[in-house]
VEXDREN-2710 file (C-alpha; in Angstrom, 1 decimal):
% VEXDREN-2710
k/r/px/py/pz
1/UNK/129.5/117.1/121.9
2/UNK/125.9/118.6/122.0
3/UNK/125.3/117.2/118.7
4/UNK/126.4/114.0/119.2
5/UNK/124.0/113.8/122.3
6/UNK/121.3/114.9/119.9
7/UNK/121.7/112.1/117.7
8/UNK/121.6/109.8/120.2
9/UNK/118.4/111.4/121.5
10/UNK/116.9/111.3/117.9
11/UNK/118.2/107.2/117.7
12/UNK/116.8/106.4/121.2
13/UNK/113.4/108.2/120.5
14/UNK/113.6/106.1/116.9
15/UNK/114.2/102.5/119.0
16/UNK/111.7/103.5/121.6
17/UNK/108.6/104.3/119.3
18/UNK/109.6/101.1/116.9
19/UNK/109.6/98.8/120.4
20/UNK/106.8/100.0/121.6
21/UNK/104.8/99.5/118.3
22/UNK/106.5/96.2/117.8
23/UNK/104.4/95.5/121.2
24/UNK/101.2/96.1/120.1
25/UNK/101.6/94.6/117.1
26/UNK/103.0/91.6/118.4
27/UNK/100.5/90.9/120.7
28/UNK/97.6/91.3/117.9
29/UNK/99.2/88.9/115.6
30/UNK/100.0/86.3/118.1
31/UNK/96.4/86.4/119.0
32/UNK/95.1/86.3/115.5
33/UNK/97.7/83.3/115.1
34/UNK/96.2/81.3/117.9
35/UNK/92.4/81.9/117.1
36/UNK/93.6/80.6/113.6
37/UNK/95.3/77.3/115.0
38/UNK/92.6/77.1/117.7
39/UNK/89.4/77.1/115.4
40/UNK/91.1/75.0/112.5
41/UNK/90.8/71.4/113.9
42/UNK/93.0/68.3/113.2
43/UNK/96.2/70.5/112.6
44/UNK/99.2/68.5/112.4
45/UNK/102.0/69.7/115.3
46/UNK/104.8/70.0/112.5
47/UNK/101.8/72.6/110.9
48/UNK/101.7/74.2/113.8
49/UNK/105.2/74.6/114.7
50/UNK/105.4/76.1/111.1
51/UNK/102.9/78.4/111.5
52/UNK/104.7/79.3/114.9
53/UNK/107.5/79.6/113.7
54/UNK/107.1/82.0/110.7
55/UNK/105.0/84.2/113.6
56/UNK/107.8/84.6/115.6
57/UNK/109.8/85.5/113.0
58/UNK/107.8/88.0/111.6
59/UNK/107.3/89.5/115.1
60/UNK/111.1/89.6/115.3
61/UNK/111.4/91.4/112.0
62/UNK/108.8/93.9/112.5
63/UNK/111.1/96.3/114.4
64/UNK/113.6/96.3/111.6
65/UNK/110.4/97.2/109.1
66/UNK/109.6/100.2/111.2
67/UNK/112.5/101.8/111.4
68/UNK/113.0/101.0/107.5
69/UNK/109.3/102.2/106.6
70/UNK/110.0/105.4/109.4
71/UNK/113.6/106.3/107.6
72/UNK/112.4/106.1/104.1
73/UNK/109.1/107.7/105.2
74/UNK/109.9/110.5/107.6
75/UNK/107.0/112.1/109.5
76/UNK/106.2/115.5/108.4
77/UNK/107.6/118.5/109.8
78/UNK/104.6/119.9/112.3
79/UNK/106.1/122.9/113.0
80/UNK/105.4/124.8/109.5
81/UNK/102.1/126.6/110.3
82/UNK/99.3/125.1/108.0
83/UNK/97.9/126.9/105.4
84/UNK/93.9/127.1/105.2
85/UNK/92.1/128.7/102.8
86/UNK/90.4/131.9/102.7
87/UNK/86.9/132.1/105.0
88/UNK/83.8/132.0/102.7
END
């Protein structure tokens, strides 16, 4: 039982770090994506439902890329001590 808790706790803390980055990053390319459209005049709407459109979806993916990039990545194990070399 107390393993299965911990691999929910691991899967949870997984979720919760790729949502939260998916915020941020969100946020920034949706901005970038609006300065675009809003400093490029005489945009056609179907452009601009394009470019909307391939936005959200990238948004939408970027989740799924985290925890792909964090699983085939892993973070490195910070409780080895670190070695340093000798004092000169």
């Amino acid at each position: 039982m107390s393993s299965m808790i911990e691999n929910f706790d691991s899967l949870a803390r997984l979720l919760l770090e790729a949502l939260l980055n998916t915020l941020w990053q969100g946020t920034l390319i949706a901005v970038l994506v609006w300065l675009l459209l809003r400093f490029v005049k005489r945009v056609s709407a179907t452009t601009r439902h394009a470019v909307w459109l391939v936005t959200l979806l990238t948004i939408g993916a970027l989740p799924i890329l985290a925890l792909v990039a964090k699983r085939n990545y892993p973070a490195p194990d910070t409780a080895s001590p670190v070695k340093r070399g000798a004092p000169t």
